[in-house]
C-alpha positions in Angstrom: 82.5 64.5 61.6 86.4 65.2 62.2 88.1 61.9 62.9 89.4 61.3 66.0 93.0 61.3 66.8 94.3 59.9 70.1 96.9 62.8 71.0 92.9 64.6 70.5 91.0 61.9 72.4 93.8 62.8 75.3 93.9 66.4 75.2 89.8 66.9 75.8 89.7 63.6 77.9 92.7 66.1 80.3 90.3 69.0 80.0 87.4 68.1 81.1 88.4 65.8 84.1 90.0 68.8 85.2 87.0 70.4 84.6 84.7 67.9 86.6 87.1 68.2 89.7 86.3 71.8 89.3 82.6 71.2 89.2 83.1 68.8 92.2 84.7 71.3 94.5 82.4 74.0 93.8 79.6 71.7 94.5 80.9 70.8 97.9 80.9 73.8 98.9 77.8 75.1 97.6 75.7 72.3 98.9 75.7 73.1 102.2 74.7 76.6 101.9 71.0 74.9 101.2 71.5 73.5 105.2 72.1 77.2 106.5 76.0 76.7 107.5 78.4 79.1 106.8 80.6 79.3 103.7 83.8 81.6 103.7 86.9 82.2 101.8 89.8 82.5 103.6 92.1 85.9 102.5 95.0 85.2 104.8 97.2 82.5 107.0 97.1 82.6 110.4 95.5 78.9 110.6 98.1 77.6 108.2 99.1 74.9 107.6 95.9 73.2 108.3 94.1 76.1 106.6 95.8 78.2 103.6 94.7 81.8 101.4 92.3 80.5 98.9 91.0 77.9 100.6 87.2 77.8 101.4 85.4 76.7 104.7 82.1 75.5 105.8 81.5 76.1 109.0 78.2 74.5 110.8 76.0 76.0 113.2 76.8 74.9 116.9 76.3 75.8 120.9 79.7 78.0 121.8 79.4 75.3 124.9 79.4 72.6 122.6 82.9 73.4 121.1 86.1 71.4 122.6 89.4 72.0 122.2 91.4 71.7 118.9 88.0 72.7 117.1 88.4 75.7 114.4 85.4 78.0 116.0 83.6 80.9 114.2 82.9 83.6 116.7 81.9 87.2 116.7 85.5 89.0 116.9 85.7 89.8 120.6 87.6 93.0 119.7 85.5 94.0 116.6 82.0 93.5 117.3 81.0 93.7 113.4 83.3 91.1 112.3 83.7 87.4 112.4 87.7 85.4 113.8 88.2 82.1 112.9 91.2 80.5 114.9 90.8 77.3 116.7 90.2 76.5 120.3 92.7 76.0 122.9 90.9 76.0 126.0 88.4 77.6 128.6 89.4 80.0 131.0 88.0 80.1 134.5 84.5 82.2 133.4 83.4 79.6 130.9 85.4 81.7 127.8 87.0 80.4 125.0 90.6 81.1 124.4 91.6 80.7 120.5 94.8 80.9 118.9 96.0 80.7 115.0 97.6 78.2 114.2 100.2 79.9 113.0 100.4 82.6 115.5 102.8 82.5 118.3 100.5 83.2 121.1 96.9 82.5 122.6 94.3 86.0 121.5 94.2 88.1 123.2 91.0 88.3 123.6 88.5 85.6 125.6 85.4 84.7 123.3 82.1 84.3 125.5 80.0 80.9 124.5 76.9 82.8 123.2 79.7 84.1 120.3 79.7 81.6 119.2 79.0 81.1 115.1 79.8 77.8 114.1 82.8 75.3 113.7 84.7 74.8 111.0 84.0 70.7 109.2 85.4 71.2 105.5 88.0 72.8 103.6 88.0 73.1 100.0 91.2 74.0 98.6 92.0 77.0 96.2 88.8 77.4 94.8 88.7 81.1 96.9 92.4 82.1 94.9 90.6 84.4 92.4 88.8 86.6 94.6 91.9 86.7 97.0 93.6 87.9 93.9 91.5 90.3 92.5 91.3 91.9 96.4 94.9 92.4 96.1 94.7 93.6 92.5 96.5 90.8 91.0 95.6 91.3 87.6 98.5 89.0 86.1 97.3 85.7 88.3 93.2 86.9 87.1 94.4 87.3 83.3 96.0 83.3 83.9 93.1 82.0 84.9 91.0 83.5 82.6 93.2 82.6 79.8 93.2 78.9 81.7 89.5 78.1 81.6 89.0 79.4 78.4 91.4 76.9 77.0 89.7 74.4 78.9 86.4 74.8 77.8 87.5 74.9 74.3 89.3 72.0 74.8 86.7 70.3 76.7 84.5 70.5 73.6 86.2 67.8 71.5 85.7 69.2 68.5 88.0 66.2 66.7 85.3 64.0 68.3 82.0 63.0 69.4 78.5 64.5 68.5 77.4 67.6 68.0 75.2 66.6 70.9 78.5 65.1 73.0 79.9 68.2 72.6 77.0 70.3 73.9 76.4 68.6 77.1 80.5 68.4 77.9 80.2 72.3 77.2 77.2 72.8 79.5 78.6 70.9 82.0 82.0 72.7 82.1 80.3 75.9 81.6 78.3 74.9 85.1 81.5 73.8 86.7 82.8 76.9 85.8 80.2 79.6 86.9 80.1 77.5 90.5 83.8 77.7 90.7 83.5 81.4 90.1 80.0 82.0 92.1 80.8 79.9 95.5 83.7 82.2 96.6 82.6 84.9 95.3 79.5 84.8 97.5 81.6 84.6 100.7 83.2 87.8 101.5 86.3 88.9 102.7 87.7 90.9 105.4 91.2 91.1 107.1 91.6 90.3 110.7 88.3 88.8 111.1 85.0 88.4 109.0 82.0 91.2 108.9 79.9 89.1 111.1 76.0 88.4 109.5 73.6 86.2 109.5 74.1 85.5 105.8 74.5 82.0 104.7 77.7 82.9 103.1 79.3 85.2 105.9 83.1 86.1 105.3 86.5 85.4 108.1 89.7 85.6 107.5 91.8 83.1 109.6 94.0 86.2 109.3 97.9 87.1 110.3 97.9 88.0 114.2 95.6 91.0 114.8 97.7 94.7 115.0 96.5 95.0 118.8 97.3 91.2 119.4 101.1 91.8 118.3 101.4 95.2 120.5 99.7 93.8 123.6 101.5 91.1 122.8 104.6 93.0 123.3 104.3 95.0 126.4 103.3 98.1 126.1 103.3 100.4 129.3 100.3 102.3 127.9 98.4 101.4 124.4 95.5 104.1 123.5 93.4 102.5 121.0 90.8 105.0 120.7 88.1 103.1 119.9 85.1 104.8 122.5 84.3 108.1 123.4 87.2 107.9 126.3 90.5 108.3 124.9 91.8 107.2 128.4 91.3 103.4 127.9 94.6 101.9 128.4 94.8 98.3 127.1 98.2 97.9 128.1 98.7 94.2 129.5 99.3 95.8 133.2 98.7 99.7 133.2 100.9 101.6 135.7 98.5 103.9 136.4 95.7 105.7 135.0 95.2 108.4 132.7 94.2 111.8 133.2 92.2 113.7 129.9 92.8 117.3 129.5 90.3 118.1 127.0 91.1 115.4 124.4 87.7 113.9 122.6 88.2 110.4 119.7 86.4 111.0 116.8 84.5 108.6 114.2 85.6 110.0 110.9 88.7 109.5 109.0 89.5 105.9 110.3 92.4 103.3 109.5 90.8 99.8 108.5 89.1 97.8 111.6 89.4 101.5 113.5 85.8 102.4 114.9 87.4 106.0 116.6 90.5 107.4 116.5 92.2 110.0 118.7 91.5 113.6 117.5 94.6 116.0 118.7 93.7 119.2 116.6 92.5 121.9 119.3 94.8 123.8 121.1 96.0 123.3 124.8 94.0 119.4 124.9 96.2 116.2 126.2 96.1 113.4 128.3 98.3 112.5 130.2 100.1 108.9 131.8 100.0 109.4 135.6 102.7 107.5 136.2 105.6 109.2 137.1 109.3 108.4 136.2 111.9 109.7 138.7 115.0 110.9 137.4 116.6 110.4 135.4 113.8 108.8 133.5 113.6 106.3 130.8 116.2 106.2 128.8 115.0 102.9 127.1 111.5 103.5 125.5 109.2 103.4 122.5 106.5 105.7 121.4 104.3 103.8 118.1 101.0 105.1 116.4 99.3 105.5 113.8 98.3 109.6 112.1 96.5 110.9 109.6 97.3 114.8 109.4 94.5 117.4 108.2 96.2 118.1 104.0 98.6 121.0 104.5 98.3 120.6 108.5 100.9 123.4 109.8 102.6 120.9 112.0 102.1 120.1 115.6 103.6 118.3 118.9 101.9 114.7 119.0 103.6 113.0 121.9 106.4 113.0 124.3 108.0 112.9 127.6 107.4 116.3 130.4 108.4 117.3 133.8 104.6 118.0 134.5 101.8 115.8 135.0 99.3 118.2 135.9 97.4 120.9 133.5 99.8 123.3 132.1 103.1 123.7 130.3 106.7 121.3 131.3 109.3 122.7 132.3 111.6 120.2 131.1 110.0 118.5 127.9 112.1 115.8 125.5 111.6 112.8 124.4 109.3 113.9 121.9 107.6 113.3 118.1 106.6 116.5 116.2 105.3 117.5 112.4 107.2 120.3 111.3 105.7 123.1 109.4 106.3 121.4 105.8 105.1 118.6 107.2 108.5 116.6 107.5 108.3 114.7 111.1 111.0 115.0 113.7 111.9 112.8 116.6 114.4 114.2 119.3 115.6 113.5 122.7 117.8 115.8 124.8 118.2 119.0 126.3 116.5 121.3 123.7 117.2 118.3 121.5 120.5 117.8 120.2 119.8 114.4 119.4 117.2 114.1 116.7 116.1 112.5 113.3 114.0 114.0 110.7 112.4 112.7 107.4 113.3 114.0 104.0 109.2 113.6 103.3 106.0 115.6 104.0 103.1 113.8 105.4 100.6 116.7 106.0 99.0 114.7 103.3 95.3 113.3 104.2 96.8 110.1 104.5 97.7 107.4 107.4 101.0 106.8 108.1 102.8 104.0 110.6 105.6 105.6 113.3 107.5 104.0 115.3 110.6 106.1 117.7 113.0 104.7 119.6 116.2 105.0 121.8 118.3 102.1 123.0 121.7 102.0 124.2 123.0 101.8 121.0 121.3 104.0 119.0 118.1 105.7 118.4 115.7 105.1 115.7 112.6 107.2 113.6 110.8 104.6 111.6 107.8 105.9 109.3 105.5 103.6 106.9 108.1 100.5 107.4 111.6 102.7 106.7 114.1 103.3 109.1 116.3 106.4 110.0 118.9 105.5 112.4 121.7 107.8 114.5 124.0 107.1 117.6 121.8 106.9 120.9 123.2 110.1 122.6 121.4 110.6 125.9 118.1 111.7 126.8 117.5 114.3 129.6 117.5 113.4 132.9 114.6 114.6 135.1 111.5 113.3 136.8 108.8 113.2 134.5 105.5 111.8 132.9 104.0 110.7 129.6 102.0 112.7 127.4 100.1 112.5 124.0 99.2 115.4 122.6 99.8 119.9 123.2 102.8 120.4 125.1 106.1 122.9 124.7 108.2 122.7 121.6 110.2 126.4 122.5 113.6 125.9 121.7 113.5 122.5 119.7 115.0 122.4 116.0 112.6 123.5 113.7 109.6 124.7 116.1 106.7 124.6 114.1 105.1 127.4 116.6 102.1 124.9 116.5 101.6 123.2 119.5 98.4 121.4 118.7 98.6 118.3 115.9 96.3 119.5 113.2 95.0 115.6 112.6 94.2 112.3 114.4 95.9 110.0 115.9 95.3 105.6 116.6 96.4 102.9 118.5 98.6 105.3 120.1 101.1 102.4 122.3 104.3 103.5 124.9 107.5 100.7 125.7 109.9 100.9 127.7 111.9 99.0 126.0 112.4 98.9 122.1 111.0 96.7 119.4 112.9 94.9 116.9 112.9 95.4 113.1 111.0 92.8 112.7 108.3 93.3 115.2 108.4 97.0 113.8 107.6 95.4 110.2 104.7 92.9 111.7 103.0 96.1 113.3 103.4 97.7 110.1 102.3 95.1 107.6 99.5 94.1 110.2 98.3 97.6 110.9 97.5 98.4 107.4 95.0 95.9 106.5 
């Protein structure tokens, strides 16, 4: 046997304590598992500080009308019906619901949460021990590689190789080698998901006490009109307080080709179909306004009209039509405003390219704006026509614009399709973006 040497005795003494907090953590979170609540690893921070990314959570089993205010409640996502939310309660409204709000999110949801929704509430938190499967979701093979490298310095350390039995030795490696396949076992059994959790019946169900939801932060922000797609009629307007309703001209949502937590999406590809706003603007119209989605062209898509501002709000062409977002023939997008548009941005880029892309266009009184995945083209705000006039998403005339692709229908699929009249600021722009992409 190797004698012993303190700076030794120290060194594997270090290891396996930390080794043993390790197996401790693990184990409270695994225990309860065996009493059917709910273990999940958090992938996000809307419930920070009291809740942070790599923490886990047991949640227990309780009655939705059980749960009072400042509790953290698991609940079916009222706006995804296959996923969990985990944000904590506020209050009731006047039907018995539950009104949640993150922690670290500005506002109530959305959303009310009806009592039989109810999953559980959260009673522990177990810090970190989730970090390596948030990393490996994100691909962060650097942070992986430093923990691997990490435990496997601390099991050899744990050993004590300058002391003890051969025995001694054995049962500290056994023990660390336990601690160590919990660690890696307990989060990994709890899945992940991005604005709220896949909702099962599994004892190890996954949440995210996520960022604000994408259609939180545009409802949130007052859209006149916010398409989301996500039945069979593309006329649902979640706008807080509609101005009117919506009249379909042949437009149908399909479930194919979908953007993360997206169950249908708007599909804009035959010819002569649109919906239109039935609200109408008298002249000279807005001159303040938004227009924000989300597309996916068709690869090598011949371009297409996908929404804009027109003099009629009946079937058939406008006579005066501006205001408007197009694909150009390459594939490069265009935004323009004007009489036969001589104010107008367009991006160096094709996206004809089977991919989705974020687009937000603007005009202020300062300037407008054409932002696309997150970056920015800007030019002096000009003015936009002046005539009475209506919204509408989808075919309409392009004759005379810059660059007419001669393609009138949007060979691809639009989402969460949302109309201000008033413009958003960089940053709200960037949390739509970075929300939206899950």
């Amino acid at each position: 046997m190797t004698k012993a040497t303190w700076p030794g005795l120290i060194t594997t003494t270090i290891a396996r304590a930390i080794l043993f907090t390790v197996l401790g953590l693990a184990l409270w979170a695994t225990i309860p598992l065996a009493l059917g609540w709910t273990v999940t690893t958090v992938v996000t921070g809307s419930m920070e500080p009291a809740i942070s990314t790599g923490d886990l959570v047991v949640s227990r089993p309780i009655a939705g009308d059980k749960v009072v205010p400042g509790q953290v409640a698991l609940v079916t996502d009222p706006d995804r019906a296959d996923r969990l939310r985990l944000h904590r309660m506020v209050r009731t409204d006047d039907a018995g619901a539950l009104i949640l709000k993150g922690d670290a999110n500005p506002n109530e949801d959305s959303s009310p949460v009806a009592p039989d929704a109810v999953q559980g509430v959260g009673v522990l938190r177990v810090p970190w021990i989730g970090l390596p499967i948030t990393w490996a979701k994100d691909g962060n093979v650097i942070a992986l590689g430093g923990v691997a490298t990490g435990l496997a310095g601390l099991l050899y350390l744990a050993q004590g190789h300058q002391l003890g039995s051969r025995r001694g030795r054995l049962l500290a490696t056994s023990t660390s080698l336990l601690g160590v396949t919990l660690s890696l076992v307990t989060p990994a059994s709890a899945r992940d998901a991005h604005a709220a959790l896949s909702a099962t019946t599994d004892s190890a169900a996954s949440f995210t006490a996520a960022a604000p939801a994408y259609r939180d932060l545009v409802i949130g922000d007052g859209p006149i009109a916010y398409y989301e797609a996500e039945t069979a009629d593309p006329t649902v307007n979640s706008a807080p307080n509609p101005p009117a309703t919506t009249t379909n001209y042949g437009l149908t949502t399909k479930a194919s080709d979908l953007r993360p937590d997206s169950t249908a999406a708007l599909d804009l590809s035959k010819d002569r179909t649109y919906m239109t706003l039935n609200a109408m603007y008298p002249d000279p119209g807005p001159q303040v306004f938004t227009m924000e989605f989300w597309f996916k062209a068709n690869p090598g898509a011949p371009g297409g009209r996908i929404v804009g501002f027109g003099s009629n709000g009946q079937a058939g062409d406008a006579f005066f039509y501006d205001r408007e977002v197009y694909m150009l023939a390459d594939g490069r997008l265009q935004f323009g405003y004007g009489s036969y548009s001589p104010h107008w941005l367009q991006t160096a880029s094709a996206y004809n390219d089977g991919k989705w892309h974020y687009v937000v266009a603007s005009r202020s009184d300062s300037e407008m704006r054409f932002t696309v995945d997150g970056t920015s083209l800007t030019g002096p705000a000009g003015r936009a026509q002046t005539y009475s006039g209506y919204w509408r998403v989808g075919w309409d005339k392009l004759d005379g614009w810059p660059n007419d692709p001669r393609q009138l229908a949007f060979a691809g699929v639009v989402d969460d399709m949302a109309i201000y009249h008033k413009t958003l600021s960089g940053d709200q722009i960037q949390a739509h973006y970075q929300a939206g992409r899950g």
